[in-house]
C-alpha positions, 0 to 999 in steps of 0.5 A: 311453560312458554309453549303453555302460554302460546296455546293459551293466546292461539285459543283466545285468538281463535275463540276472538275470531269465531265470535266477532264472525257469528256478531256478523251475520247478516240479517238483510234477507229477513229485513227483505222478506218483512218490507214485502207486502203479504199476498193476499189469499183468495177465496172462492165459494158457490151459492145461493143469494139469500139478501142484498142490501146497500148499492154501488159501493157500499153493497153487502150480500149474504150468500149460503153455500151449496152444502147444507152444512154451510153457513152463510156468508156476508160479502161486502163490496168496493170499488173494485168489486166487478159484478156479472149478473143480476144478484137478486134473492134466490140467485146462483153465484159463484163469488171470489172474495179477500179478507180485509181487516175482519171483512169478506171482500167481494173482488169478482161475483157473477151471477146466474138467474134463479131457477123458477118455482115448478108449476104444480 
C-alpha cells in the first residue's frame, strides 16, 4: 500500500511540474511582432490620365489601365507624393501608390506626354 501511495504523490508531483511549466510559456515574441508597425504594401500600375482635379497637396487623379478590362483608378496626393511630368488629360503615367485608411495614396507618379492625334 505504501508503494501505491508514493506512486500516487510522484504522478501528482510530476503532473504539478508539467503544468506550472505549460503556465509559463512565454508570449513576448507576439507582443513583439504586434508593436511592429505593418509595411505598407505598395502598388504599381500604368495608363493613361483620364482627369486631374485639385492642385499641390490636395490633388486627385483618375488614371485608366492599359488593358481594356481595367477600371480606372483614383489616386490622391500628399505631401510626400513626387511628381515627374505634366499629368494633363491624355497623359501616360506609371504611378506607385499606397493604400491608406480606404484611400489610393499616390507616393511617386511620373508622366509622359500624350501622343498627338495623327493628321488625317
Amino acid at each position: 500500500m505504501k508503494l501505491g501511495n508514493k506512486l500516487t504523490v510522484l504522478g501528482t508531483a510530476v503532473l504539478l511540474t508539467a503544468t506550472m511549466c505549460l503556465a509559463q510559456t512565454k508570449t513576448e515574441p507576439a507582443k513583439a511582432a504586434a508593436a511592429k508597425p505593418a509595411k505598407a504594401t505598395t502598388h504599381v500600375m500604368s495608363g493613361t490620365v483620364e482627369s486631374v482635379s485639385g492642385s499641390g497637396a490636395g490633388t486627385s487623379i483618375v488614371i485608366k489601365g492599359s488593358k481594356s478590362t481595367d477600371k480606372p483608378i483614383t489616386l490622391m496626393f500628399d505631401a510626400a507624393t513626387t511628381k515627374t511630368g505634366d499629368l494633363v488629360q491624355g497623359a501616360k503615367v506609371n504611378a506607385h501608390y499606397r493604400v491608406d485608411n480606404g484611400h489610393n495614396i499616390a507616393t511617386s507618379i511620373t508622366a509622359t506626354a500624350a501622343k498627338p492625334a495623327a493628321k488625317k
